[in-house]
N, CA, C and O of each residue as an XYZ file, in Angstrom:
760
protein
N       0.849     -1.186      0.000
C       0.000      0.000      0.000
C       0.886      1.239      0.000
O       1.950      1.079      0.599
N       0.650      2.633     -0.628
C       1.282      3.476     -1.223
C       0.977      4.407      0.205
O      -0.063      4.434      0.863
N       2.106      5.065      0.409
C       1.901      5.944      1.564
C       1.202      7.096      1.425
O       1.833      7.771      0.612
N       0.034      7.808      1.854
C      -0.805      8.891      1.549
C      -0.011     10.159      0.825
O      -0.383     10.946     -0.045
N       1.106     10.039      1.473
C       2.055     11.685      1.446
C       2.837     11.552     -0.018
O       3.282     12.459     -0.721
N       2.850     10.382     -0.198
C       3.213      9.564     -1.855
C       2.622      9.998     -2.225
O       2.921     11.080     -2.730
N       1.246      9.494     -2.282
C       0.251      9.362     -3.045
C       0.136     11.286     -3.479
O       0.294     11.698     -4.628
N      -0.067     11.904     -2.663
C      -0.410     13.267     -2.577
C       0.573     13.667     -3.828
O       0.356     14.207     -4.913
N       1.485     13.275     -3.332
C       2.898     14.241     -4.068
C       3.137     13.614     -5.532
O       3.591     14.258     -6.478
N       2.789     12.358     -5.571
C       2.551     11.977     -7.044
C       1.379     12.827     -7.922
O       1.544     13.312     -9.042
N       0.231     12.869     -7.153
C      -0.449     13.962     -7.667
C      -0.299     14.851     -8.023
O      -0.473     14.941     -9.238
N       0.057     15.944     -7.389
C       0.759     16.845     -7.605
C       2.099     17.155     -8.879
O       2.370     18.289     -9.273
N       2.694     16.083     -9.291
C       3.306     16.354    -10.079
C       2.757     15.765    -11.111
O       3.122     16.104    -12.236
N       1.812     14.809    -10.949
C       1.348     14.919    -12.847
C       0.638     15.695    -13.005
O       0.474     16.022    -14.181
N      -0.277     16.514    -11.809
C      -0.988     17.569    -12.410
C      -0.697     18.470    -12.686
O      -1.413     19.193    -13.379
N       0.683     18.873    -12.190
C       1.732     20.477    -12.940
C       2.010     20.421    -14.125
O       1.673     21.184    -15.030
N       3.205     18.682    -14.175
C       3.612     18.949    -15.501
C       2.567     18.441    -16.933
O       2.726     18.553    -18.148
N       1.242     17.728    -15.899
C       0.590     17.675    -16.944
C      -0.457     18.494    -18.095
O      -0.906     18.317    -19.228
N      -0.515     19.695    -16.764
C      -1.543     21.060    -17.215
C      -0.049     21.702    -18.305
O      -0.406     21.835    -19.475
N       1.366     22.056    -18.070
C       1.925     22.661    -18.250
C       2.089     21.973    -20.125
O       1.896     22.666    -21.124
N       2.444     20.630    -20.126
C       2.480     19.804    -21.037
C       0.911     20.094    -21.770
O       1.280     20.885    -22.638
N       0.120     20.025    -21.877
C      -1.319     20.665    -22.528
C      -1.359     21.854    -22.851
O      -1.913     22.177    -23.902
N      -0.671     22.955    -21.868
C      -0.622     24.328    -22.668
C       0.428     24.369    -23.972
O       0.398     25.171    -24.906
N       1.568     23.027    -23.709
C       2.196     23.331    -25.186
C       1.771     22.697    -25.857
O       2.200     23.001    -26.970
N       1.145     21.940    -25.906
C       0.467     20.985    -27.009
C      -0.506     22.148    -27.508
O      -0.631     22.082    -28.731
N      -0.913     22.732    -27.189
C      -2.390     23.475    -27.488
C      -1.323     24.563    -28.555
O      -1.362     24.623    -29.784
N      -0.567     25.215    -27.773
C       0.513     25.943    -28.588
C       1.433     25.843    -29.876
O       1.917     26.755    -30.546
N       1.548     24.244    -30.050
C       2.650     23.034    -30.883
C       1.158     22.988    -31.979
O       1.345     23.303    -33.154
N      -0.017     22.660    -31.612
C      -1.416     22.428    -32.497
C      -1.550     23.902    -33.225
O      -1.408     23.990    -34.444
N      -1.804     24.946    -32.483
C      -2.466     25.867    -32.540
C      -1.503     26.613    -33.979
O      -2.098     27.153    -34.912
N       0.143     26.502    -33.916
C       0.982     26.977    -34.411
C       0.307     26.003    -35.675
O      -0.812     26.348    -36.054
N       0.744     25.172    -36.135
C       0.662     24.005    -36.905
C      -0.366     24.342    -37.532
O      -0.019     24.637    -38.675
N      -1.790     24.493    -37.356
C      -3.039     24.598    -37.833
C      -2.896     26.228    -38.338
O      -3.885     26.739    -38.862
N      -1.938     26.846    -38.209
C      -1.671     28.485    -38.267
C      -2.722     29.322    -37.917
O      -3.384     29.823    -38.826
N      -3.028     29.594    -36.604
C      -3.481     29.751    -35.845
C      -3.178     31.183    -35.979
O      -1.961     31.280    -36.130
N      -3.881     32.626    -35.994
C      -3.529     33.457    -35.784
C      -3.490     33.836    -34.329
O      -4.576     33.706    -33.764
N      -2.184     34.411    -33.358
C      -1.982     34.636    -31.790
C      -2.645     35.881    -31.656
O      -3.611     35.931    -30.895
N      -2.257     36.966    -32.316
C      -2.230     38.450    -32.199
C      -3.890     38.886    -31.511
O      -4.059     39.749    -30.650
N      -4.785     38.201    -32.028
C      -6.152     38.629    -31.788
C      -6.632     38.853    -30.937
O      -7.235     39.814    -30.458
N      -6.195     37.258    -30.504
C      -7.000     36.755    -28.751
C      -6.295     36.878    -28.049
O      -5.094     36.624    -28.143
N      -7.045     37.427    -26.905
C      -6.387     37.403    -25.089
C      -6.215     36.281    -25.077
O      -5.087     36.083    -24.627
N      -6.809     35.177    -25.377
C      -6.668     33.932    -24.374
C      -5.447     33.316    -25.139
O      -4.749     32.525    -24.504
N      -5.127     33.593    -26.407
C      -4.328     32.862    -27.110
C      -2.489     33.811    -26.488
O      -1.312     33.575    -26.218
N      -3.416     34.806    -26.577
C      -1.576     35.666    -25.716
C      -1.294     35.120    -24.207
O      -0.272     34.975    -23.537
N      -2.424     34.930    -24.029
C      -2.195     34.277    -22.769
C      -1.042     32.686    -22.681
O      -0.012     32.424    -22.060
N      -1.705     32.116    -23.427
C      -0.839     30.784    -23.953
C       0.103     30.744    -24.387
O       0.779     29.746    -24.139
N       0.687     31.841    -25.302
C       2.008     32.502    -25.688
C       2.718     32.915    -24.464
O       3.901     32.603    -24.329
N       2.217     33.458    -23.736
C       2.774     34.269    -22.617
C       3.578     33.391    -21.571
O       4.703     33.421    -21.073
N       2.325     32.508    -21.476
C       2.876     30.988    -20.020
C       3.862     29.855    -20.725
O       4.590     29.037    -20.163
N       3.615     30.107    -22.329
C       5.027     28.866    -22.669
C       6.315     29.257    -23.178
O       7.303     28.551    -23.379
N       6.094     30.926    -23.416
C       6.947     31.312    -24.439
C       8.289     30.975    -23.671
O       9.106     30.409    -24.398
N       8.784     31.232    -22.129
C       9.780     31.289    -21.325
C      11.189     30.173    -22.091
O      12.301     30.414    -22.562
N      10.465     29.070    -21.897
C      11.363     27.772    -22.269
C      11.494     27.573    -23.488
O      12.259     26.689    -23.872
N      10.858     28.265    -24.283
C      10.914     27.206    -25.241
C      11.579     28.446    -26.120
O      12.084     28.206    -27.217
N      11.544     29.936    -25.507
C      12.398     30.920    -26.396
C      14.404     30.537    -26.250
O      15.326     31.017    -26.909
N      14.426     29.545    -25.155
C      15.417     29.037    -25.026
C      16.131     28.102    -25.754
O      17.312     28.000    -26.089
N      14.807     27.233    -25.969
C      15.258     26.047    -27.200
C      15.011     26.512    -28.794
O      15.220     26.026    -29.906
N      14.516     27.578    -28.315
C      14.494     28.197    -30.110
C      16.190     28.581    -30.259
O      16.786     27.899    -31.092
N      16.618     29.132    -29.865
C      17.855     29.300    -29.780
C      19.094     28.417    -30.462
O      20.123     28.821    -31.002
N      18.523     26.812    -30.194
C      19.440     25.970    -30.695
C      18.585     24.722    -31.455
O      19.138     23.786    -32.033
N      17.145     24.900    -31.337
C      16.255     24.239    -32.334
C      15.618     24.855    -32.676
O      14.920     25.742    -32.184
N      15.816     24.334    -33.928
C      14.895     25.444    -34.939
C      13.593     24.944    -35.669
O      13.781     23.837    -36.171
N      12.683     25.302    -35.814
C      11.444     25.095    -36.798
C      11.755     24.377    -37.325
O      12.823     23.783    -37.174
N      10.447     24.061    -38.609
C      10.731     23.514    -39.822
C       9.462     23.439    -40.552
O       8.762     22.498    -40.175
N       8.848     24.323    -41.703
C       7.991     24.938    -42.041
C       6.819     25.159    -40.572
O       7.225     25.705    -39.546
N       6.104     24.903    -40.638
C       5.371     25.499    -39.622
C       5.073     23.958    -38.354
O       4.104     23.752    -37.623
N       5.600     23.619    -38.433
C       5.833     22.656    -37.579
C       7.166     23.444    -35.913
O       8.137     24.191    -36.035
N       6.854     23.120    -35.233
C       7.409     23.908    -33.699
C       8.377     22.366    -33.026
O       7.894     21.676    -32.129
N       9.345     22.149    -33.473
C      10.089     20.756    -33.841
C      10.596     21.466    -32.080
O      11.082     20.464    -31.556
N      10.659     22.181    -31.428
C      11.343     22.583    -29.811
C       9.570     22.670    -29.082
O       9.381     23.055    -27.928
N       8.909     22.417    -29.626
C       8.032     22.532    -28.316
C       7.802     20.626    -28.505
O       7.265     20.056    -27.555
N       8.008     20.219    -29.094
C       7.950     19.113    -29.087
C       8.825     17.848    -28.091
O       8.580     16.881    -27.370
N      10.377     18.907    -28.826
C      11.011     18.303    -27.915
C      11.382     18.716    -26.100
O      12.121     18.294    -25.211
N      10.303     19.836    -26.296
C       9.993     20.144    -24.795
C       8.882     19.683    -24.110
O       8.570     20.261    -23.069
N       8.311     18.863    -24.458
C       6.769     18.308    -24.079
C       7.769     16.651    -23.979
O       7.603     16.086    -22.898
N       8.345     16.201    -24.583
C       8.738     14.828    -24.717
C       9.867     14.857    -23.463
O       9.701     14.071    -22.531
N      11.056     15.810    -23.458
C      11.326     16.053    -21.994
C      10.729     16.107    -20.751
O      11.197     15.538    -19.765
N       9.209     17.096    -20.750
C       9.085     17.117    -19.693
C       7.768     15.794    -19.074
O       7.076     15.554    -18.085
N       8.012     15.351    -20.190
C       6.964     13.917    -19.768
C       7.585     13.025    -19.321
O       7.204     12.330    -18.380
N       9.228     12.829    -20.254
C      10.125     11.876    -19.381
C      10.617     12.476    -17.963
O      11.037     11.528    -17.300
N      10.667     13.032    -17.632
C      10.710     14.093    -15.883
C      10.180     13.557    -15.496
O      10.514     12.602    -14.795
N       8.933     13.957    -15.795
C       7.361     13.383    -14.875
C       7.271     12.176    -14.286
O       7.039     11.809    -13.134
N       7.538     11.539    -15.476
C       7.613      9.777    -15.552
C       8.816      9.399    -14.497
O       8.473      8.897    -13.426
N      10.012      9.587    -14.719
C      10.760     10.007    -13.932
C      10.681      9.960    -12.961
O      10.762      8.808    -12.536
N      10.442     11.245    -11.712
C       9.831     11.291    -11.082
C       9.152     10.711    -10.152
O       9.481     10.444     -8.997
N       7.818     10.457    -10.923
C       6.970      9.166    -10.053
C       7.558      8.037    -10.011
O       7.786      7.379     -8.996
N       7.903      7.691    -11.434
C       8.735      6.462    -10.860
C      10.347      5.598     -9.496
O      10.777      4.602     -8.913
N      10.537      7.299     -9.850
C      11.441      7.157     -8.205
C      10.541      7.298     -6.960
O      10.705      6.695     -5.899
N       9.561      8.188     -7.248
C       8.580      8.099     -5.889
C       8.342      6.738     -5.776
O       8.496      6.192     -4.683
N       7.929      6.011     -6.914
C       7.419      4.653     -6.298
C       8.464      3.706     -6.312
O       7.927      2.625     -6.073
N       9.567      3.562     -6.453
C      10.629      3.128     -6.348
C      11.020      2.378     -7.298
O      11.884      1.595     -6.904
N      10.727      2.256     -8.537
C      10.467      1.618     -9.390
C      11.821      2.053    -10.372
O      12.610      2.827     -9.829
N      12.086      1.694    -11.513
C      13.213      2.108    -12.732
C      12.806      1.724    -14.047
O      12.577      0.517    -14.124
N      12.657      2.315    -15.023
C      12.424      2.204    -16.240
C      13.676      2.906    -16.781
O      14.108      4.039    -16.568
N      14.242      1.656    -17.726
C      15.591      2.260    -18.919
C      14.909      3.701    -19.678
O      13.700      3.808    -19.886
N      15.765      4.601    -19.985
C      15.891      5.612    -21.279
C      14.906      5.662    -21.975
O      14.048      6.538    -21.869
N      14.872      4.223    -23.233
C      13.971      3.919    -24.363
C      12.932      3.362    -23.648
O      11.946      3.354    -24.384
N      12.623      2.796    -22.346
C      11.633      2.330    -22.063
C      10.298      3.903    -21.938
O       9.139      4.104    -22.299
N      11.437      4.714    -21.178
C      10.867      5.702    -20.684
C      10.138      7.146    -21.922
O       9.121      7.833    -22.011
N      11.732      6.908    -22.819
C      10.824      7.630    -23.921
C      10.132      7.136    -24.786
O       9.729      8.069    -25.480
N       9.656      5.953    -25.252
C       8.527      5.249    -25.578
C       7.324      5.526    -25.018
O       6.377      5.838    -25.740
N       7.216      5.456    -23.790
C       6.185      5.857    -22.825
C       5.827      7.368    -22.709
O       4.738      7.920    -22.551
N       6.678      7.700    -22.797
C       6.714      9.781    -22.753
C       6.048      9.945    -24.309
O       5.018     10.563    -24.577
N       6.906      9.237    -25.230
C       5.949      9.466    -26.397
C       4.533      8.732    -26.976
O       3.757      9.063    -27.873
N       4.554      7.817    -26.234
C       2.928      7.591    -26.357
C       1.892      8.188    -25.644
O       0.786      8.275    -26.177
N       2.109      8.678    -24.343
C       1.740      9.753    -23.574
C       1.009     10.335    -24.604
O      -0.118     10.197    -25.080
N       2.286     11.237    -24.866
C       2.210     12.519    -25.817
C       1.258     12.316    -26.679
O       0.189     12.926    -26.691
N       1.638     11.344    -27.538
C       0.754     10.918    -28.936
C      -1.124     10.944    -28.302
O      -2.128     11.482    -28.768
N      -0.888     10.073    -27.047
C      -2.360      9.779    -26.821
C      -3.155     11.025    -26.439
O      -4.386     11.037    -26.449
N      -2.168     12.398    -25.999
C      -2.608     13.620    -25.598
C      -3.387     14.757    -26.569
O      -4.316     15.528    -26.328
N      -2.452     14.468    -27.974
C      -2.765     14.760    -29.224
C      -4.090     14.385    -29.466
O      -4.973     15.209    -29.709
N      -4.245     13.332    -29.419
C      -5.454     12.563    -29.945
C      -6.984     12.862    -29.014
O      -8.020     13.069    -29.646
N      -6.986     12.857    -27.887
C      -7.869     13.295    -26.777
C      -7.718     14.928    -27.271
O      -8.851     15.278    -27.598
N      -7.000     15.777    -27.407
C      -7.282     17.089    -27.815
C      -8.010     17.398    -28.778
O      -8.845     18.302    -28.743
N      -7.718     16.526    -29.944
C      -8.855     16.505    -31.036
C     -10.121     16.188    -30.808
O     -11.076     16.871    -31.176
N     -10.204     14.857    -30.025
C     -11.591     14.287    -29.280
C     -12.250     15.260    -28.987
O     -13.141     15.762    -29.672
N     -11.728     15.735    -27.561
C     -12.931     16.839    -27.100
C     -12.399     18.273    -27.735
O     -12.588     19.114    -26.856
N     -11.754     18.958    -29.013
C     -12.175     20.016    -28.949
C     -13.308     19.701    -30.277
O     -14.036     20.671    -30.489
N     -13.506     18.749    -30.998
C     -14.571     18.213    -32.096
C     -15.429     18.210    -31.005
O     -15.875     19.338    -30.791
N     -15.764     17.490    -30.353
C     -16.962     17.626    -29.057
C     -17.321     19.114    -29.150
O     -18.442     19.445    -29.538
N     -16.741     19.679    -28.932
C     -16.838     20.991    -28.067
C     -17.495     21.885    -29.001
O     -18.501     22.584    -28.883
N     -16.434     21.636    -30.252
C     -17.172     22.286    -31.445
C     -18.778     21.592    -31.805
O     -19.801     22.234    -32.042
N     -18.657     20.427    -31.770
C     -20.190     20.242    -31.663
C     -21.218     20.826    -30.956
O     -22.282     21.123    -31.499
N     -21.021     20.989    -29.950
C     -21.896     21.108    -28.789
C     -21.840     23.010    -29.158
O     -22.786     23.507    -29.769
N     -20.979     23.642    -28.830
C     -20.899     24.817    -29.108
C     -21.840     25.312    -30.685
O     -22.389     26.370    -30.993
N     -21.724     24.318    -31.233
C     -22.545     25.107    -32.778
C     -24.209     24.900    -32.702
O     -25.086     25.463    -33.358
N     -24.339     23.609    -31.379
C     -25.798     23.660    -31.135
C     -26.606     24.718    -30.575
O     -27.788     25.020    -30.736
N     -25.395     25.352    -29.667
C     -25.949     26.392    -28.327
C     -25.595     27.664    -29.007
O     -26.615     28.353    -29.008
N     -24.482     28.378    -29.665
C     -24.240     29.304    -30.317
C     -25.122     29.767    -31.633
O     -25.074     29.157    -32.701
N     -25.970     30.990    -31.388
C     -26.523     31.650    -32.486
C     -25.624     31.553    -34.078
O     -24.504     31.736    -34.555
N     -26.795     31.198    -34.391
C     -25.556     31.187    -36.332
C     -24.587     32.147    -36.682
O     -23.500     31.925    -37.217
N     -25.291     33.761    -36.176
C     -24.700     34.998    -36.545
C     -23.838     35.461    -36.171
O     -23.066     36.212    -36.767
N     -23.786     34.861    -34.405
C     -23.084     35.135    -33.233
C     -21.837     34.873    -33.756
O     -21.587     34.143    -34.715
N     -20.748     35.770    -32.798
C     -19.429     35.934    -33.228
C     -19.043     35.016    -31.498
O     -19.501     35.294    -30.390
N     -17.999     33.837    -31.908
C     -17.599     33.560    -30.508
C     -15.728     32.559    -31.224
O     -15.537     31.699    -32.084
N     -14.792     33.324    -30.270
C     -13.520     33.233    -30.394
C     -13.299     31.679    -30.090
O     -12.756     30.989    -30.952
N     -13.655     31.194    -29.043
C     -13.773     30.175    -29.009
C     -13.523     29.288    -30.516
O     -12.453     28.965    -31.031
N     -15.075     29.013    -31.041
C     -15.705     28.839    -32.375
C     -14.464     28.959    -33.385
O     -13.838     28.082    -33.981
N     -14.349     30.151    -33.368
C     -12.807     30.565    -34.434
C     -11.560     29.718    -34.436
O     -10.854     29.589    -35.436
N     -11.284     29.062    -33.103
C     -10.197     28.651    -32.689
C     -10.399     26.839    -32.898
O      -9.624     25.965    -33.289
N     -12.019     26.817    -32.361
C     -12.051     25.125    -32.703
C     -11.920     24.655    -34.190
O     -11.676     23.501    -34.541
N     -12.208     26.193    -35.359
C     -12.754     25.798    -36.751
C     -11.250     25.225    -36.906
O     -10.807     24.110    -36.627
N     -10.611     26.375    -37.451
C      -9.106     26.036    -37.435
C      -8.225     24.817    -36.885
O      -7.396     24.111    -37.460
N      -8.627     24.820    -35.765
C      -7.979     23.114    -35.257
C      -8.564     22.385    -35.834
O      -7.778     22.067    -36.726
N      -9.649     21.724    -36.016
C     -10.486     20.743    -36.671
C     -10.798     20.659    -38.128
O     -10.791     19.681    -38.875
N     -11.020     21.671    -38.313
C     -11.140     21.854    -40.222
C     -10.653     20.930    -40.782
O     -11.326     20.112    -41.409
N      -8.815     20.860    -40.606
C      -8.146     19.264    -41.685
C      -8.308     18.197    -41.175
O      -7.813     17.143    -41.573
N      -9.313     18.402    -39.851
C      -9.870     16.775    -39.900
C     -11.152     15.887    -40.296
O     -11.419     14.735    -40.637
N     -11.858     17.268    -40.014
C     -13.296     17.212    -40.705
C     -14.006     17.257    -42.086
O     -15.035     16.740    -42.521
N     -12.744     18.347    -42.777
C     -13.298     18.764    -44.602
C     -13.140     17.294    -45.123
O     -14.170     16.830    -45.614
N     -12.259     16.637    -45.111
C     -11.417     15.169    -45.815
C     -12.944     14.539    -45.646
O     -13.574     14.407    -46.696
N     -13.612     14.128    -44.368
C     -14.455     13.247    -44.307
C     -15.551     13.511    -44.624
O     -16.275     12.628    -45.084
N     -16.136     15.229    -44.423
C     -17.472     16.311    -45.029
C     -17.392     15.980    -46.892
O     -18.267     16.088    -47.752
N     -16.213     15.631    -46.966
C     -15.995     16.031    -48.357
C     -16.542     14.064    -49.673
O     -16.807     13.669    -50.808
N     -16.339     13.621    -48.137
C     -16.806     11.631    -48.510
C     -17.898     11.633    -48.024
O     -18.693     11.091    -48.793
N     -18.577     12.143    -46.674
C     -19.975     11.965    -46.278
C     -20.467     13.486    -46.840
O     -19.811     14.486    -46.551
N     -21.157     13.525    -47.309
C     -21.727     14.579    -47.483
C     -23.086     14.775    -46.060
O     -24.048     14.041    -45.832
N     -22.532     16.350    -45.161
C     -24.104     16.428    -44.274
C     -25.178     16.470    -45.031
O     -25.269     16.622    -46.249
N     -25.933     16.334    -44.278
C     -27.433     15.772    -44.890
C     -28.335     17.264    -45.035
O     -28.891     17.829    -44.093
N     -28.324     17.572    -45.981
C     -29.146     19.135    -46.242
C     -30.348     19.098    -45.869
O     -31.158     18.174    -45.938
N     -30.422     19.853    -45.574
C     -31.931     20.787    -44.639
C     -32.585     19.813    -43.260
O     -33.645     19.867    -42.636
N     -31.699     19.176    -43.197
C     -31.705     18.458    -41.794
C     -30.910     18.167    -41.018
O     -30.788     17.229    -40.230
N     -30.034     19.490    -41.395
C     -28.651     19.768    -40.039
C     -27.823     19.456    -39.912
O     -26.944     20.247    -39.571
N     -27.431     17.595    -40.165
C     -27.039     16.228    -39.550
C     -25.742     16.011    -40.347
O     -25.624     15.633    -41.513
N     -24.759     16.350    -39.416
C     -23.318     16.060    -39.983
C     -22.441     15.224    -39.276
O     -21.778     15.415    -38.256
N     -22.576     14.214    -40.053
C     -21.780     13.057    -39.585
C     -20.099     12.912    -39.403
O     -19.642     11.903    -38.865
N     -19.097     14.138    -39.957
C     -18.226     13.898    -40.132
C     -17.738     14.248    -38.331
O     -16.822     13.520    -37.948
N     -18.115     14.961    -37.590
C     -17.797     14.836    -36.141
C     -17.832     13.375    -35.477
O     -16.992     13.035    -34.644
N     -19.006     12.427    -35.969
C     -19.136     11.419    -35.331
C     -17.308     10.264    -35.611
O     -16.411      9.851    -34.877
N     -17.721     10.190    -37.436
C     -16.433      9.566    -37.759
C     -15.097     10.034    -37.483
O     -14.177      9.278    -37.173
N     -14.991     11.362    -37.603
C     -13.822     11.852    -37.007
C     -13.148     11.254    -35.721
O     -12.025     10.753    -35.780
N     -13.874     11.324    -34.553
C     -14.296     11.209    -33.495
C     -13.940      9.227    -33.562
O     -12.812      8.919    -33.178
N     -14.537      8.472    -33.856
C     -14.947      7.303    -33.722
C     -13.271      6.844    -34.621
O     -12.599      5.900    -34.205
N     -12.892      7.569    -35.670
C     -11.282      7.608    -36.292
C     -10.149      7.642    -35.328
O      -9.032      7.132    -35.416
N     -10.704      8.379    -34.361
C      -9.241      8.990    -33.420
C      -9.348      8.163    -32.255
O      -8.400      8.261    -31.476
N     -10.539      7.138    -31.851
C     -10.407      6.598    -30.776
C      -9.617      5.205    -31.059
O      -8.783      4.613    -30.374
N     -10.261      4.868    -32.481
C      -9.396      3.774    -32.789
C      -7.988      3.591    -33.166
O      -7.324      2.557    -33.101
N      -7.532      5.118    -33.695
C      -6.074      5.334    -33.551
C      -5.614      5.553    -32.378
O      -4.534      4.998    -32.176
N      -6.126      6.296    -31.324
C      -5.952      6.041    -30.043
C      -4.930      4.461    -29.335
O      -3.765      4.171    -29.064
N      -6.482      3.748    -29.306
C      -5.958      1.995    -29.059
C      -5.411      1.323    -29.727
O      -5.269      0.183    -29.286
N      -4.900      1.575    -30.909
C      -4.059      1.149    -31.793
C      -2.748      1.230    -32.166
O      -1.888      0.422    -32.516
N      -2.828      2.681    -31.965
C      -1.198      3.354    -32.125
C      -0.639      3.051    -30.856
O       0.350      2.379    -30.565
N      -1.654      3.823    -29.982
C      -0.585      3.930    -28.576
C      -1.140      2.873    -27.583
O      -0.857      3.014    -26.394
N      -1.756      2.030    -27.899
C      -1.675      0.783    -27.631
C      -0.255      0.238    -27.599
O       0.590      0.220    -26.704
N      -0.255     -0.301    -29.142
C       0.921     -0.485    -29.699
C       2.137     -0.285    -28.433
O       2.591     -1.029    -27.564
N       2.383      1.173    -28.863
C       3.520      1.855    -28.295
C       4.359      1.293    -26.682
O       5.422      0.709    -26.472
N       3.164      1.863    -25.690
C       2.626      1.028    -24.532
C       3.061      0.053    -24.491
O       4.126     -0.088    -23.889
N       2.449     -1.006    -25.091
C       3.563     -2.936    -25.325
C       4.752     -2.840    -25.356
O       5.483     -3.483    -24.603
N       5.314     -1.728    -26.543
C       6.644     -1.319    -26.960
C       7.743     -1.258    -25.621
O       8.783     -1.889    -25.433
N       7.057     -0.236    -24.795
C       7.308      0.344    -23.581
C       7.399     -0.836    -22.065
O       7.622     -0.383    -20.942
């Protein structure tokens, strides 16, 4: 049985580096999907809380068309930490490759749940949001989701004058099975 004060403090650190690890993913996506920053508060905001570290690794990693090749390899660091970490809390040892296998399926599976619920979100949001209505939000989910949704809008066609667009469902029902598949996979690997 795991000692409470363990237990606590394991908490605690996947929930830092795991909120911290989600703001760059959102940042690593947001860039990628070319995301305009300048507009939104909330998006300067996200600029603001990751820019610190990673203006460091810009320094000696560089881009590569619009791909953010240093927030990447700053999310894959700080997952092997994490991992890390707990795993000395619990006294446990995982090799290098065991560990970055695991850090990168993490990652991968983090990717994939981001798409999940921000397609959710965009769903749900286009039910409750006025057609005319202007909402930043909305702006930010189109852009993330768009190259996942047009590909499949473009094979299912929604169903005219009865609302019903299926490409959220398949999208959605696409990424869970790459989910258990890929980082399934990986996981075993690990």
């Amino acid at each position: 049985m795991i000692n409470p004060f363990i237990q606590a403090l394991i908490f605690l650190i996947n929930t830092v580096f795991d909120i911290y690890i989600l703001l760059l993913m959102l940042r690593f996506l947001l860039t990628l999907m070319q995301v305009g920053f300048r507009n939104d508060p909330l998006l300067q905001l996200l600029l603001k809380l990751t820019n610190p570290p990673l203006q460091l690794l810009y320094s000696f990693i560089p881009g590569w068309k619009n791909i953010d090749i240093a927030a990447i390899v700053l999310m894959l660091m700080l997952k092997m930490l994490e991992w890390d970490l707990v795993n000395l809390l619990w006294g446990k040892s995982i090799g290098w490759f065991g560990l970055f296998i695991l850090s990168f399926a993490n990652i991968l599976s983090l990717i994939i749940y981001i798409f999940i619920f921000s397609v959710l979100i965009q769903v749900i949001l286009e039910w409750v949001t006025p057609r005319d209505g202007y909402n930043p939000i909305n702006n930010i989910l189109y852009y993330l989701n768009e190259p996942l949704l047009r590909p499949v809008r473009n094979w299912i066609k929604p169903m005219q004058g009865h609302g019903i667009d299926f490409a959220p469902l398949v999208v959605t029902i696409g990424l869970y099975l790459t989910n258990i598949l890929m980082v399934g996979f990986l996981l075993q690997l690990a």
